[in-house]
C-alpha positions as CSV (number, residue, x, y, z in Angstrom):
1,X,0.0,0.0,0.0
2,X,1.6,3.7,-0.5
3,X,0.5,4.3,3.4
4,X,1.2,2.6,6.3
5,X,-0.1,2.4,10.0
6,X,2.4,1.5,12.7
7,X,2.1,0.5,16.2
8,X,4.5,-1.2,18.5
9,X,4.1,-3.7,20.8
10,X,1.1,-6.6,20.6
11,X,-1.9,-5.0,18.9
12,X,-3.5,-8.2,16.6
13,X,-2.8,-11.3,15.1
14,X,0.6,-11.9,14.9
15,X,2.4,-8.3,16.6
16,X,5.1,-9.8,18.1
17,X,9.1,-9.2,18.1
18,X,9.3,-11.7,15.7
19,X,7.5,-9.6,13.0
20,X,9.8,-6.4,13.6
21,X,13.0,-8.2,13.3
22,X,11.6,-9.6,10.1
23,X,10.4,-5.8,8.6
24,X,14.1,-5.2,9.1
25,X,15.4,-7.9,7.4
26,X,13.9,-7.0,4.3
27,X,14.3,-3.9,4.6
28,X,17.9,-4.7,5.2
29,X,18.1,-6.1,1.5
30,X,15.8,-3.8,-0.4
31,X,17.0,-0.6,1.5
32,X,13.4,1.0,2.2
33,X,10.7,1.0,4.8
34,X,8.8,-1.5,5.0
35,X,5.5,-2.5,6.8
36,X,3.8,-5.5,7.8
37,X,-0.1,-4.9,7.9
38,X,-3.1,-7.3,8.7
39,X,-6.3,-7.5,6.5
40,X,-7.8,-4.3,8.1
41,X,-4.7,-2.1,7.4
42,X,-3.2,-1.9,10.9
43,X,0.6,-2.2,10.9
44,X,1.6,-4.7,12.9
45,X,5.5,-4.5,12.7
46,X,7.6,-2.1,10.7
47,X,11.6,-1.5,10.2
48,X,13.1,0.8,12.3
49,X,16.4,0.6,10.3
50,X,18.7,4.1,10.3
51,X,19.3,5.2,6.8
52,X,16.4,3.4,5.2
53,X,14.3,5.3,2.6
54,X,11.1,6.6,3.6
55,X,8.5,9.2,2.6
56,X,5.8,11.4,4.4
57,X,3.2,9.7,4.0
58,X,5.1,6.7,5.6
59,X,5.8,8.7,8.1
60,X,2.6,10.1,9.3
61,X,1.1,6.8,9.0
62,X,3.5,5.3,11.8
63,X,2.9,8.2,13.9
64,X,-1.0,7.9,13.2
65,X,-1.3,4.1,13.7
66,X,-3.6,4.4,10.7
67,X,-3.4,5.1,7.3
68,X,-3.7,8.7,6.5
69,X,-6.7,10.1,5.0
70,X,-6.8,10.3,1.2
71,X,-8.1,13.0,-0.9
72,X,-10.5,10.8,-3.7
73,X,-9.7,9.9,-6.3
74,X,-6.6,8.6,-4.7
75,X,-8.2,6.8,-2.2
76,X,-10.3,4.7,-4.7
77,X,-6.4,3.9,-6.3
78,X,-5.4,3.2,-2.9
79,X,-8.4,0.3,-2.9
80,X,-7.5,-1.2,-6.2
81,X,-4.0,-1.1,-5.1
82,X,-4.7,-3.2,-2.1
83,X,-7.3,-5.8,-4.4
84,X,-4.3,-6.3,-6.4
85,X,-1.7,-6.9,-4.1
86,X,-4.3,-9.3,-2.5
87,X,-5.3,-10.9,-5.6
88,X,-1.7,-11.2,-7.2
89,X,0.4,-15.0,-6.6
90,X,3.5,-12.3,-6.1
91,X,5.1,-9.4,-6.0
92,X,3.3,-6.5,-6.9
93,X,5.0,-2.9,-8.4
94,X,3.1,0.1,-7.6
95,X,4.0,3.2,-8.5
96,X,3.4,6.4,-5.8
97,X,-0.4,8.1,-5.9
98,X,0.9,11.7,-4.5
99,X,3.4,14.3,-5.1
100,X,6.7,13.0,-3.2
101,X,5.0,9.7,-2.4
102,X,7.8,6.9,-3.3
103,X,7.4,3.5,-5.3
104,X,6.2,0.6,-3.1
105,X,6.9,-3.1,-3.7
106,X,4.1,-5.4,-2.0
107,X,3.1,-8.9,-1.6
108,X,0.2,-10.5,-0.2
109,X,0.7,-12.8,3.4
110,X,-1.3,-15.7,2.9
111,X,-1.6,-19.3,4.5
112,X,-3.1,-21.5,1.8
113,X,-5.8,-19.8,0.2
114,X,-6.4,-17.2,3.7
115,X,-4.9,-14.3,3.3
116,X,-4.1,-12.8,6.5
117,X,-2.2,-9.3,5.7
118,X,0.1,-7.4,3.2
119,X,3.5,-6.4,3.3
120,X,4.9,-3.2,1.9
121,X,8.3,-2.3,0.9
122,X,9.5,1.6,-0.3
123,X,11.3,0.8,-2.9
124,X,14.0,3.1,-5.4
125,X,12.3,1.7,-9.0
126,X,10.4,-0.4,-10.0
127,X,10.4,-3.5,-11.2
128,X,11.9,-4.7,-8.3
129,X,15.5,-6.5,-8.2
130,X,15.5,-10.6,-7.7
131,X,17.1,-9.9,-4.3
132,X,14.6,-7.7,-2.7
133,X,11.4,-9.8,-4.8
134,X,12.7,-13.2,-2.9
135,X,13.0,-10.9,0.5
136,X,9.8,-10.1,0.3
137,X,8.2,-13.9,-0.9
138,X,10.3,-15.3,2.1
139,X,9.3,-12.8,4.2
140,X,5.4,-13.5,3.2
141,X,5.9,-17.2,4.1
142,X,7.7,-16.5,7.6
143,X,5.3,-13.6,8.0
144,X,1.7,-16.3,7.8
145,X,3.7,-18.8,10.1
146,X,4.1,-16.4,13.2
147,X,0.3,-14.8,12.2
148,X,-0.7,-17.9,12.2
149,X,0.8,-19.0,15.6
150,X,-0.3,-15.8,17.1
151,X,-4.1,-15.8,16.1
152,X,-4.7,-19.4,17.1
153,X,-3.2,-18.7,20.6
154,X,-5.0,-15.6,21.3
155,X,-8.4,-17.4,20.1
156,X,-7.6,-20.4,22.3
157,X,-7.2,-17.8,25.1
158,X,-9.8,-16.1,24.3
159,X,-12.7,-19.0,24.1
160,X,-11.3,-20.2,27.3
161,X,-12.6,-17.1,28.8
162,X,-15.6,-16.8,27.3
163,X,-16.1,-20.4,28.2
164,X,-15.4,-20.0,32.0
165,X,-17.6,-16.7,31.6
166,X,-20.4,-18.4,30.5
167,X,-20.7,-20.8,32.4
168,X,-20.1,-18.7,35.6
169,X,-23.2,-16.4,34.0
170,X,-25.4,-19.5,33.7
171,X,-24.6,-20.9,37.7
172,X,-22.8,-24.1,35.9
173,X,-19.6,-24.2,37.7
174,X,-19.2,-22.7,41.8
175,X,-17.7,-19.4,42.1
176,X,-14.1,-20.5,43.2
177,X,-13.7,-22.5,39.9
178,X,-14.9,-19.5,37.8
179,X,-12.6,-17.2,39.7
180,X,-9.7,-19.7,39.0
181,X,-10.4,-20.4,35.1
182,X,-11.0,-16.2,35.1
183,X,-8.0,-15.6,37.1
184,X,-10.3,-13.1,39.6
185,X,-8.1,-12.1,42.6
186,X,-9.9,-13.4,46.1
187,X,-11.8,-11.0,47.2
188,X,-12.1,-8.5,44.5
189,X,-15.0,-6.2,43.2
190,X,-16.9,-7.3,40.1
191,X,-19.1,-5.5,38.2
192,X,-21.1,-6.9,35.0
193,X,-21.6,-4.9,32.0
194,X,-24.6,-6.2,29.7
195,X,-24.5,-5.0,25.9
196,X,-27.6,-5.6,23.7
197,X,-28.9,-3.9,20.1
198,X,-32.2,-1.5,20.7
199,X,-35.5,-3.0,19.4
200,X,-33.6,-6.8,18.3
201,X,-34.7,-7.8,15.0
202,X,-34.6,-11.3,13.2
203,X,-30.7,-10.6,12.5
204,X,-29.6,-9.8,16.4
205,X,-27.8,-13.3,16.2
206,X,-24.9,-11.5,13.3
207,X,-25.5,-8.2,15.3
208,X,-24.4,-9.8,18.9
209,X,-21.7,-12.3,17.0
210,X,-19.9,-9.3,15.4
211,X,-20.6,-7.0,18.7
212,X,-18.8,-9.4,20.7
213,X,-15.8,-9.6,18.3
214,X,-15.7,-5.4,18.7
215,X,-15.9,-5.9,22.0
216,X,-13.5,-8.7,22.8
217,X,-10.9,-6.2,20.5
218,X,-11.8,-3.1,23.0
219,X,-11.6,-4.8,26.2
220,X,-8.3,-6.3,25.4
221,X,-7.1,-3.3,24.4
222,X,-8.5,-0.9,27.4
223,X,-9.2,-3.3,30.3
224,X,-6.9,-6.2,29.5
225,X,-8.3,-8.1,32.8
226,X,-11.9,-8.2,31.6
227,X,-13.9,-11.2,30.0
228,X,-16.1,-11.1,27.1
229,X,-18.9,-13.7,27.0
230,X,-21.5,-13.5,24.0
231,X,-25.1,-14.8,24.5
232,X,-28.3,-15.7,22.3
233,X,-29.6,-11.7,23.4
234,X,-26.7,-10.0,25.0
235,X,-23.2,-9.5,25.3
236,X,-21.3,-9.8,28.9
237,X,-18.2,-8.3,30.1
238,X,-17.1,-8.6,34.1
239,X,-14.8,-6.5,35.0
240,X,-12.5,-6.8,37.7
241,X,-11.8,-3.9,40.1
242,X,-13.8,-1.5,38.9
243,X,-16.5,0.9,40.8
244,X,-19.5,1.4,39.7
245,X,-18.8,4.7,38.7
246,X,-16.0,3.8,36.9
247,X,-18.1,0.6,35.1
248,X,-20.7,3.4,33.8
249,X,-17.9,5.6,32.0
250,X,-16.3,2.6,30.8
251,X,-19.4,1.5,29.3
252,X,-20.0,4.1,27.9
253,X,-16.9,4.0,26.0
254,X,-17.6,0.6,24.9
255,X,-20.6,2.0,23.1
256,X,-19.0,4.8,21.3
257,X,-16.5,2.6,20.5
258,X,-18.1,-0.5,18.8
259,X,-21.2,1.1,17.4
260,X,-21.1,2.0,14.1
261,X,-22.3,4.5,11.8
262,X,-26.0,3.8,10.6
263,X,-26.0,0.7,12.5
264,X,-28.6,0.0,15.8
265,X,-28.2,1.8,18.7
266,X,-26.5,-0.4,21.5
267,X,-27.6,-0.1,25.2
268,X,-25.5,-1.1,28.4
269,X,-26.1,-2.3,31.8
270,X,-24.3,-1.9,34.7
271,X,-24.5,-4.2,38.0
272,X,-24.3,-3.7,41.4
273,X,-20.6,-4.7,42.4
274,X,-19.8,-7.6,44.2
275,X,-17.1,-9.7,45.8
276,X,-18.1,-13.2,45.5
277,X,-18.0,-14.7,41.6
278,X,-20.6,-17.3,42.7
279,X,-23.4,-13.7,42.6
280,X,-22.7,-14.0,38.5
281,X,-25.9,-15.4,37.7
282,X,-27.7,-12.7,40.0
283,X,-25.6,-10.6,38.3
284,X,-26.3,-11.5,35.3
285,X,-30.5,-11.2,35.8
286,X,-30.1,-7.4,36.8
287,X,-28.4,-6.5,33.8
288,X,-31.0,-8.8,31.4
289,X,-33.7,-6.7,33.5
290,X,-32.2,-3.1,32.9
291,X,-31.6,-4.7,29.0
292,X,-35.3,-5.4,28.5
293,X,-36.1,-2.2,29.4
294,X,-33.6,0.4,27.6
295,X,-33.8,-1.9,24.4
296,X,-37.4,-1.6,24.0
297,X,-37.3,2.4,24.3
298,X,-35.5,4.7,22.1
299,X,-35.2,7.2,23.9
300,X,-33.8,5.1,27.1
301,X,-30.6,5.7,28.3
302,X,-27.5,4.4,26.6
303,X,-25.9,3.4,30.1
304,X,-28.1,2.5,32.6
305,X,-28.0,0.8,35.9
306,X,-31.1,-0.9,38.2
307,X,-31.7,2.4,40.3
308,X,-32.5,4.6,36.5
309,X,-34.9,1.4,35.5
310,X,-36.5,0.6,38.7
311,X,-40.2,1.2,38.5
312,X,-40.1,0.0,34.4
313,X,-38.2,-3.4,35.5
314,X,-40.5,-3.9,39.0
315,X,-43.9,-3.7,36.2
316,X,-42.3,-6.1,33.6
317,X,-41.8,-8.4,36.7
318,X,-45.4,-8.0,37.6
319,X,-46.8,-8.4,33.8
320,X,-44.6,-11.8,34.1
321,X,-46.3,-13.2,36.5
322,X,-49.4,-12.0,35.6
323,X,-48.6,-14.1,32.2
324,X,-48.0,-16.6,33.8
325,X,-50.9,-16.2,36.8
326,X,-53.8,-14.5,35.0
327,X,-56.1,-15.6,37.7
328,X,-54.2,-13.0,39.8
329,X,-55.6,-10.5,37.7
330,X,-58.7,-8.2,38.4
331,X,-61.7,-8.8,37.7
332,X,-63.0,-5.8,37.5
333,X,-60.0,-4.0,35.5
334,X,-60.5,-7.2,33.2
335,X,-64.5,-6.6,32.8
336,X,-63.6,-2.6,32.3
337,X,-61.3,-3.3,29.2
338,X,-63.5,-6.1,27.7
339,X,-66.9,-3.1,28.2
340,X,-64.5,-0.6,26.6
341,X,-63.4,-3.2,23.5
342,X,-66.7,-3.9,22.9
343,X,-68.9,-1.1,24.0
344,X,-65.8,1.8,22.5
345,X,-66.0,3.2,26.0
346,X,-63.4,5.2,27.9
347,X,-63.5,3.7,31.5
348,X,-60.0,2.4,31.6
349,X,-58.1,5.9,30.2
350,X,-60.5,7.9,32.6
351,X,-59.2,5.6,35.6
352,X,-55.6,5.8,34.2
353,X,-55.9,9.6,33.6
354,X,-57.2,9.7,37.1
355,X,-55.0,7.6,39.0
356,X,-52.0,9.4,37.0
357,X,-52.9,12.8,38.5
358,X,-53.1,11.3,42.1
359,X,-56.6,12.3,42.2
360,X,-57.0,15.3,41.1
361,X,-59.7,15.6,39.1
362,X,-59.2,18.6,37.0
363,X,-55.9,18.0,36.0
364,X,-57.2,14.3,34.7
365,X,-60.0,15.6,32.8
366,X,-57.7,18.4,31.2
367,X,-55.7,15.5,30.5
368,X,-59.0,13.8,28.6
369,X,-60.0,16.9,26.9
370,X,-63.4,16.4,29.1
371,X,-65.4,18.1,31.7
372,X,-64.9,17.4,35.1
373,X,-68.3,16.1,35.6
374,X,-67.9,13.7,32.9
375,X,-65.0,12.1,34.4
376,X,-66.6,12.1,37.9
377,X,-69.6,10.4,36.5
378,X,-67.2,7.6,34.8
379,X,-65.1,7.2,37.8
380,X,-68.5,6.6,39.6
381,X,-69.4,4.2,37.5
382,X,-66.4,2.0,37.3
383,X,-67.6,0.8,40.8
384,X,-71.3,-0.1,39.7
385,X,-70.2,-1.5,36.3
386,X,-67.0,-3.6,37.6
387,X,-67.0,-3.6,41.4
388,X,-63.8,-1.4,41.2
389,X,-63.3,0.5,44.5
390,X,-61.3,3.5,43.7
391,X,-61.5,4.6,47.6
392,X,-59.1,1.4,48.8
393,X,-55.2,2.2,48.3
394,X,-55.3,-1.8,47.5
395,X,-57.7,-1.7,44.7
396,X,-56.1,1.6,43.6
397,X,-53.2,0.2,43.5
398,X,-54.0,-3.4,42.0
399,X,-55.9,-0.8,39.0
400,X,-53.0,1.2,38.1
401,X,-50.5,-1.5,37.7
402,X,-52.7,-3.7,35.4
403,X,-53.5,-0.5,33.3
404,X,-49.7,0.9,33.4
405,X,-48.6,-2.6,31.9
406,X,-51.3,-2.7,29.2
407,X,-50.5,0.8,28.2
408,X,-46.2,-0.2,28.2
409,X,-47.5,-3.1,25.3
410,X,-45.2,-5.8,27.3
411,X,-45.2,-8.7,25.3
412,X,-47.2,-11.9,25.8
413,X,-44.0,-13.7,26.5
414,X,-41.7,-12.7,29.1
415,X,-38.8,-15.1,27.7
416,X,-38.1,-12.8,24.7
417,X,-36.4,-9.8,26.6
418,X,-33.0,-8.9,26.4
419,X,-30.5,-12.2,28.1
420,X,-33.2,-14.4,29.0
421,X,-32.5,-18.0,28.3
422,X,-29.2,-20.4,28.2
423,X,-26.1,-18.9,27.5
């Protein structure tokens, strides 16, 4: 590529002192800067030769860690540039796109048919000598073997975690053995982090696959002690040591930082701490709560915790178990909504409206757009039609929960919110 991104130190598949004295061996025979990138354009290891050729744009690209912006059309020839590299069985002469920009010589890093990254060499003129052409075929092959080595490790590390994670989440295993396979220090805080899409669809299995790969990528880079478990309706992180206070900013970054540009929203949750890993599945339940609320409400919070959810998570609780209980509904709130179905009355919204403005009748028939007589008469009438005594706190009560959870639309079955289920 005529740009490059640098970095030093382990930052993806394959970073690793291996790949730097590599870049400087074959830099060391062709006599210009060259760059080992991955298949998303991150340098992973570059020469640090003295007296080696370089250019600008080279230059600003190690000191960016990305590659610098383009003005079009050269960053469409930067693409095709990059297909061809990728596409071609060898080395590939490219000339430079900008004004002092040198030649590059490039090759594509491949194991089999998988290519895994490019590597870029600044070269004097093109084509390139045999020397420097075998340095950089050699390099290629030596170049997949240590990508190679390096992504399978980290992924076996990485599933390991998730592994112990999920079954720690799901109560499978006994705190102790989770803290072991976790590597949790005794006695440390934990808090859980629960990530989830807004208003899933049919595709929020690709959506939480490719959230957790972001996420796995950020955590290891900003909390390297953290694990990342994905779920069939969430994604979990636990981090160790952190406050709550600290949890909800680092959350927060999480979200700006994995959600992309005319993609879903994503919300968070953030648990209680604790200090015993055998609390994970309680843990786990408070952030699936919080979830299946601020996913089913646009304009919900993108961070949230128990205490900012309370009243909305206590009233899917309750629509549960009326679900599963209807006999512990009301009668009478059931006979009001069946009369207004059938009979298009407005008993129900005139109790709501009522019960909504503590009692006060004007403000609830402001509210209805009706005279205060009219709503007096309808609130009298609830108790001869349906029995409903709007005196007793109880009934009052018992009333305005039924009709708050009819008027959130909680869905028929309580098993589809954010986390339920098996990890």
């Amino acid at each position: 590529m005529n740009s490059s991104t640098s970095s030093s130190g382990d930052t993806g598949d394959g970073t690793v002192e291996e790949l730097f004295a590599l870049a400087d061996a074959i830099a060391a025979v062709i006599g210009g800067s060259v760059a080992i990138e991955d298949l998303d354009a991150r340098v992973l290891a570059y020469s640090t030769l003295s007296g080696q050729r370089i250019d600008e744009l080279r230059r600003q690209g190690i000191l960016g860690r990305r590659v610098p912006e383009q003005p079009d059309p050269q960053t469409a020839q930067q693409q095709r540039q990059y297909r061809a590299v990728l596409a071609a069985p060898g080395v590939v002469s490219l000339p430079g796109l900008a004004e002092g920009e040198l030649p590059r010589a490039a090759v594509a890093i491949r194991a089999g048919d998988l290519p895994l990254g490019t590597i870029w060499a600044i070269v004097d003129h093109a084509p390139l000598e045999e020397a420097g052409e075998r340095a950089l075929l050699d390099g290629a092959r030596t170049a997949a073997l240590h990508m190679l080595r390096r992504r399978s490790a980290a992924a076996l590390e990485l599933h390991a975690r998730d592994q112990a994670l999920r079954a720690g989440l799901d109560g499978t295993v006994p705190g102790p053995e989770t803290a072991y396979r976790l590597g949790l220090p005794t006695g440390g805080r934990l808090v859980l982090l629960g990530f989830a899409p807004v208003a899933s669809s049919a595709e929020v299995g690709t959506q939480l696959t490719r959230m957790g790969s972001d996420l796995g990528r950020h955590w290891a880079a900003v909390h390297p002690s953290a694990a990342v478990a994905t779920g069939p309706r969430a994604v979990y992180t636990l981090l160790p040591g952190a406050d709550p206070e600290s949890a909800r900013r680092l959350a927060a970054q999480a979200v700006a930082a994995v959600t992309r540009p005319r993609t879903i929203p994503l919300r968070a949750a953030v648990s209680l701490p604790t200090t015993d890993p055998g609390e994970l599945p309680r843990l786990r339940a408070e952030v699936d709560d919080v979830l299946r609320v601020t996913t089913a409400e646009t304009s919900a919070p993108a961070v949230a915790a128990l205490t900012d959810v309370h009243a909305q998570v206590l009233l899917d609780h309750v629509a549960d178990e009326l679900h599963r209980r209807p006999q512990l509904r009301h009668p009478g709130v059931e006979a009001m909504l069946a009369h207004d179905r059938d009979q298009n009355t407005q008993y129900a919204a005139s109790v709501a409206a009522w019960l909504d403005a503590v009692g006060n009748v004007g403000e609830a028939a402001r509210r209805l757009a009706v005279h205060q007589n009219t709503l007096k008469y309808r609130l009298r009438r609830t108790r001869e039609l349906f029995g409903l005594d709007l005196n007793h706190p109880d009934d009052r009560l018992s009333c305005w929960m039924q009709l708050r959870i009819g008027a959130r639309h909680v869905v028929d079955d309580p098993g589809a919110s954010a986390g339920k289920g098996a990890l």
